[in-house]
C-alpha positions in Angstrom: 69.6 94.4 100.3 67.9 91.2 99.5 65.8 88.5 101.1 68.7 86.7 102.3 71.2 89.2 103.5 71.4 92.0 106.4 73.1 95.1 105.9 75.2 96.4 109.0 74.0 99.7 109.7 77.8 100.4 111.0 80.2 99.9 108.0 77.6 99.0 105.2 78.8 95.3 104.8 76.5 92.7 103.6 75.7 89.5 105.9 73.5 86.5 106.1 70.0 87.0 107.5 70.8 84.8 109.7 73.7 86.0 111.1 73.9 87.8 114.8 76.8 90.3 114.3 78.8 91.6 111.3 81.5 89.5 109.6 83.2 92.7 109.2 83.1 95.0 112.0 81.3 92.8 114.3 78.5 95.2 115.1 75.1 93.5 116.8 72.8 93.2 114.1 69.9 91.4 116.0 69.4 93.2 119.1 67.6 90.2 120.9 70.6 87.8 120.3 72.8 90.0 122.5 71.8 88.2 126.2 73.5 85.2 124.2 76.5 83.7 125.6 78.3 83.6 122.2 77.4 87.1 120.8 78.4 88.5 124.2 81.6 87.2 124.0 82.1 88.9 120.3 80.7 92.3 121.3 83.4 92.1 124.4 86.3 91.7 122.4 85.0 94.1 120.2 84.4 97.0 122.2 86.7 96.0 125.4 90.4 97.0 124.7 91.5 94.6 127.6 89.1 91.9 126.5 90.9 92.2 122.9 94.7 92.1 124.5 93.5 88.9 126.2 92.0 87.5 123.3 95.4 88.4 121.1 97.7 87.1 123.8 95.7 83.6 123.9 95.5 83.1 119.9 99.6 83.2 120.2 99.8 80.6 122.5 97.3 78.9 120.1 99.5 79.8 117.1 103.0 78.4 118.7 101.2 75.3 119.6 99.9 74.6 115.9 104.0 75.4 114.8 105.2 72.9 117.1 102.3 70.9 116.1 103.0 70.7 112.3 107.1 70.3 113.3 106.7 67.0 114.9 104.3 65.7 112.4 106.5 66.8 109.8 109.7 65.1 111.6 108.1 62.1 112.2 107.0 61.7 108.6 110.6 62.6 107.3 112.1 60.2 109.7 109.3 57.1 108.7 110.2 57.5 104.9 113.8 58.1 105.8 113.3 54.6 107.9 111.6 52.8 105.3 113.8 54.1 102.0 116.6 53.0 104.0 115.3 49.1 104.6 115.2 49.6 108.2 112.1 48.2 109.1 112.2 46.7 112.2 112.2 42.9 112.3 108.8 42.2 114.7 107.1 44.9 112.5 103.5 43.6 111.3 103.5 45.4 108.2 106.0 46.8 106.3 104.7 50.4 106.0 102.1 50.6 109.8 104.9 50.7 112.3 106.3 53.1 114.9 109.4 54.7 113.7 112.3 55.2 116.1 113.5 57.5 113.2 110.3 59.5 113.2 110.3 59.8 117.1 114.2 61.3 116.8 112.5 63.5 113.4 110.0 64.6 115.3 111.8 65.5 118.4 114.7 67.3 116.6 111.8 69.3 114.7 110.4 70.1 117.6 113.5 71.6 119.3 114.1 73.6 116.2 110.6 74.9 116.8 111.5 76.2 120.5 114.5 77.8 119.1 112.4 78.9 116.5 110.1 80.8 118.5 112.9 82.1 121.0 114.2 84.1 118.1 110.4 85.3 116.9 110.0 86.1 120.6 113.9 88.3 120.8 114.1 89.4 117.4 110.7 88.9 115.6 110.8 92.8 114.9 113.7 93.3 114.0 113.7 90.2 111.4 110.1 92.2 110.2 111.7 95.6 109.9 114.7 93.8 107.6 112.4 91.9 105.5 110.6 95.8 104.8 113.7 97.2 104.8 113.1 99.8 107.5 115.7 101.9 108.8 115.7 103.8 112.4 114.1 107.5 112.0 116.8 110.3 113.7 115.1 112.4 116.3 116.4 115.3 114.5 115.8 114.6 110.7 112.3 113.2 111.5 110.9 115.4 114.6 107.4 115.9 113.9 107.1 112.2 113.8 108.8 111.2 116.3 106.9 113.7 118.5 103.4 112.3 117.1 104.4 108.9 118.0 105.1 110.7 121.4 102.2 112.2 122.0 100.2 108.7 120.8 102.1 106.2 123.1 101.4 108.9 125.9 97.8 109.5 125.2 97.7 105.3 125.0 99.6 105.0 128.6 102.3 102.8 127.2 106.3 103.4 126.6 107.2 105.0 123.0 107.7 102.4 120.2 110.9 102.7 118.1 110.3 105.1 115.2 111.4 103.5 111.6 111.3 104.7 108.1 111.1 102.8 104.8 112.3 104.4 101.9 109.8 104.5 99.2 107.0 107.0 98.0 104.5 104.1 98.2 102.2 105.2 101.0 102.1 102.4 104.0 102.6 102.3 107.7 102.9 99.1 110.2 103.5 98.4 113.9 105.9 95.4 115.2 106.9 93.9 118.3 106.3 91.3 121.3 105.0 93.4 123.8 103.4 97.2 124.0 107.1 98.1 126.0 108.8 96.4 123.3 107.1 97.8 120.5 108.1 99.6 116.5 106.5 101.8 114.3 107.4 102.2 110.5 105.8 104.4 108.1 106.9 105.0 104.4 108.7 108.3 103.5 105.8 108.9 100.8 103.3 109.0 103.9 105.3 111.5 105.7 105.3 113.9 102.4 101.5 113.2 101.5 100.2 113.5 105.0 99.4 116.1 106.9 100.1 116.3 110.7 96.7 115.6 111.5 96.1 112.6 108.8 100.1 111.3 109.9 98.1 111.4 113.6 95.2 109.3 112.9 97.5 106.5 111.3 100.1 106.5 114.3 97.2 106.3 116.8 95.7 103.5 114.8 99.1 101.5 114.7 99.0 102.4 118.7 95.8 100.7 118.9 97.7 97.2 117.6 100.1 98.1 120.5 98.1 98.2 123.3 95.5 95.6 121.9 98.5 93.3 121.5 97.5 92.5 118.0 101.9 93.8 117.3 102.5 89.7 119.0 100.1 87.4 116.9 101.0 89.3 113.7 104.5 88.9 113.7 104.7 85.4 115.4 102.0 84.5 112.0 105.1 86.5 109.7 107.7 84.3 111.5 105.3 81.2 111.3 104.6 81.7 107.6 108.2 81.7 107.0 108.4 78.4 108.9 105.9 76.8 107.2 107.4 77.5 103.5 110.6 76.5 105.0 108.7 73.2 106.0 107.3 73.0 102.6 110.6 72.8 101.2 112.0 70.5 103.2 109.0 68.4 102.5 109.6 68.5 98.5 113.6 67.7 99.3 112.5 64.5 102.1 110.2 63.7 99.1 113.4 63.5 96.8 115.2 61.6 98.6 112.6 59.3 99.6 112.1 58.8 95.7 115.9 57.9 95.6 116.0 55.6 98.4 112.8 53.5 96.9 114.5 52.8 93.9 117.1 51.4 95.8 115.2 49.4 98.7 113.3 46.8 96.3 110.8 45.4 98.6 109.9 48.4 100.1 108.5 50.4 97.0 104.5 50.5 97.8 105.7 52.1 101.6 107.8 54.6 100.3 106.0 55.3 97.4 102.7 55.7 99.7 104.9 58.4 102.2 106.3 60.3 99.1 102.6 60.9 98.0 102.1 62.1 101.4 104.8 64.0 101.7 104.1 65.8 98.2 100.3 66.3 99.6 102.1 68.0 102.7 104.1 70.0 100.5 101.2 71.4 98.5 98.7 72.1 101.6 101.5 73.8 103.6 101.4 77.0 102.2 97.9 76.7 101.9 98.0 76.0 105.1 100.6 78.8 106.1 98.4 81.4 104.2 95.0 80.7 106.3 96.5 80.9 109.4 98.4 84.2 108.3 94.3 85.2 107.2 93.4 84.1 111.3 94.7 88.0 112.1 90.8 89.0 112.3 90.3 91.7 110.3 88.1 93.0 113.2 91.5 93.6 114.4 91.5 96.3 112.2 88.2 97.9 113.0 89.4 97.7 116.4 93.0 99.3 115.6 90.7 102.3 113.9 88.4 102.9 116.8 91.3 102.9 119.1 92.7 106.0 117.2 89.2 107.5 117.5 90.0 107.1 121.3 93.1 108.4 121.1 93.2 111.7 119.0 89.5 112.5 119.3 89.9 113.3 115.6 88.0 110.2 113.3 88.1 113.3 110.4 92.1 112.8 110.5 92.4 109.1 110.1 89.0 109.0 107.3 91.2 111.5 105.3 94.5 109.5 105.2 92.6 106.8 104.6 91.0 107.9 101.7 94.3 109.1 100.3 95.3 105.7 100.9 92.8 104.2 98.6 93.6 106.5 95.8 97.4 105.3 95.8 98.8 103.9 92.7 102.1 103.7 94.0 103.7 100.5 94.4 105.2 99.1 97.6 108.6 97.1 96.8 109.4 96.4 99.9 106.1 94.2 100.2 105.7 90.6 100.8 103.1 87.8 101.4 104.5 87.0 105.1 104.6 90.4 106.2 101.2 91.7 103.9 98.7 91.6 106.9 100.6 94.1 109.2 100.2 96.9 107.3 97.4 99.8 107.9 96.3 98.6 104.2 97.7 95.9 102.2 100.2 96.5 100.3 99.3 94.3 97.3 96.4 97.1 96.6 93.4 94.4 96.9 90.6 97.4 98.1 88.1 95.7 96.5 84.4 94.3 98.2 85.4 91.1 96.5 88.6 91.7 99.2 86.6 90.6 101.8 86.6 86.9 101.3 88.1 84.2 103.2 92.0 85.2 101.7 91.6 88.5 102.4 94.2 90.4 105.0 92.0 93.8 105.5 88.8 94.8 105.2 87.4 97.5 102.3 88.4 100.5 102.8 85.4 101.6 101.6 83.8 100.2 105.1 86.2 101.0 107.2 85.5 104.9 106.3 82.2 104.5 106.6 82.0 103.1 109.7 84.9 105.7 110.6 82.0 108.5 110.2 79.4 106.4 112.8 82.0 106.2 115.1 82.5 110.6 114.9 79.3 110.6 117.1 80.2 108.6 119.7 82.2 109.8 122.5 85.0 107.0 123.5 85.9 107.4 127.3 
């Protein structure tokens, strides 16, 4: 440890020396901070499963209103360029580009019913679309009865309804939870977890997939999968609006410095949109899943179960086909292998493994009520 950084005495991650809690785990680090308003707030959702639901619950209101947000924006730009490509400029406009579109008001508002109906379907079907994009399949109670009665025994020690059981079919090792609502919940695991595993290790990862159930973490992450789809969808249409904007300028004379100004925007929308897109999809904390692993402390009374699949899981070589950048961050490690300390920066969906055992062993003292 140096001069300028604080080491967490809980998973062993490396902070500023200024910093009041963990940017991994969120553990206090400076005792006398914790009568602060701010740090109180963090150690709540941390430690307070009910706290964390509410916490989840509110960042997916926050996360719809940022998709309807960029849908009218991006309406209303398509429908200016479209407007001004097209010659339409209205006649008492005092410049030629500065004006309020009528066609960007009807963009924007189409855009932004697509994005209710949007959402309607993320709200019905988000799972299911998630469990087609992994190419899960549903588990038969008879062919897979050890885990279905695991997940049993999990959503019952957890006090919510059993989540539908899925299988994907590949030896890569991997497991995720889906859903809108703890009673409307999915688990999936891969069929190379259920022959590496044993019952105990198969446990500890269905408990910690419970613990995104009841915290609600199952809602945020698949409305970000479902809004990451959006948004490349939006990114596209962007590049096409662009194309045609290009089109229409060479065909509207006098109007070439407008539309050539609104294609440049447009192609700077289309490049920070998946940017965009991919750190909102990086907003599912990964204190989520240090949460997610103490919950299945709390649940099986068993941390040695959970630190044992985990370490298998960080000696897999295996790779996941059925992976993909929309769905990466809903898996009990990311599929795309990146274990590393150097993981833990900004783009990163999980943290180390390496910490998350470790602090998996502090947590084996503590008693969870």
């Amino acid at each position: 440890m140096s001069d300028t950084t604080i080491t967490c005495p809980e998973c062993g991650a490396s902070n500023r020396k200024n910093s009041s809690t963990c940017r991994l785990c969120g553990n206090l680090l400076k005792p006398e901070m914790a009568s602060r308003k701010r740090v109180q707030k963090k150690l709540l959702q941390r430690t307070d499963f009910m706290a964390a639901s509410r916490a989840n619950q509110s960042a997916t209101r926050k996360l719809i209103f940022i998709l309807f947000t960029i849908a009218i924006i991006l309406g209303y730009l398509v429908g200016w360029s479209a407007q001004i490509s097209a010659g339409a400029i209205p006649a008492n406009a005092k410049d030629p580009l500065l004006f309020l579109s009528i066609w960007g008001i009807a963009g924007g508002a189409i855009l932004f019913t697509a994005s209710i109906i949007w959402t309607w379907i993320a709200f019905k079907r988000g799972d299911r679309i998630i469990m087609k994009m992994t190419g899960a399949t549903l588990a038969s109670y008879d062919g897979e009865k050890q885990l279905h009665n695991i997940v049993e025994e999990m959503a019952l020690a957890a006090g919510v309804p059993k989540p539908r059981v899925y299988i994907m079919e590949t030896d890569a090792m991997n497991a995720f939870a889906t859903g809108m609502s703890p009673g409307k919940a999915s688990v999936a695991v891969t069929r190379g977890m259920l022959n590496t595993l044993n019952r105990d290790e198969l446990q500890g990862v269905i408990a910690h997939e419970m613990g995104h159930v009841v915290n609600w973490d199952i809602r945020y992450a698949t409305a970000v999968s479902i809004l990451v789809g959006l948004i490349a969808l939006i990114s596209d249409g962007i590049l096409r609006s662009g194309r045609y904007g290009r089109m229409g300028r060479r065909r509207s004379g006098g109007n070439n410095k407008g539309a050539g100004i609104l294609f440049i925007l447009m192609i700077v929308f289309a490049i920070l949109a998946p940017i965009i897109a991919k750190l909102v999809q990086m907003a599912v904390s990964r204190q989520r899943e240090f949460l997610a692993d103490a919950t299945s402390v709390r649940l099986t009374r068993n941390p040695q179960g959970l630190i044992s699949a985990l370490q298998k899981l960080s000696q897999e070589t295996v790779k996941f086909e059925g992976a993909n950048r929309a769905t990466q961050h809903l898996f009990i490690v990311n599929p795309f292998r990146n274990f590393s300390e150097k993981a833990s920066a900004l783009m990163a969906t999980h943290p180390p493994l390496d910490r998350r055992i470790n602090r998996l062993h502090n947590l084996g003292d503590k008693k969870f009520d």
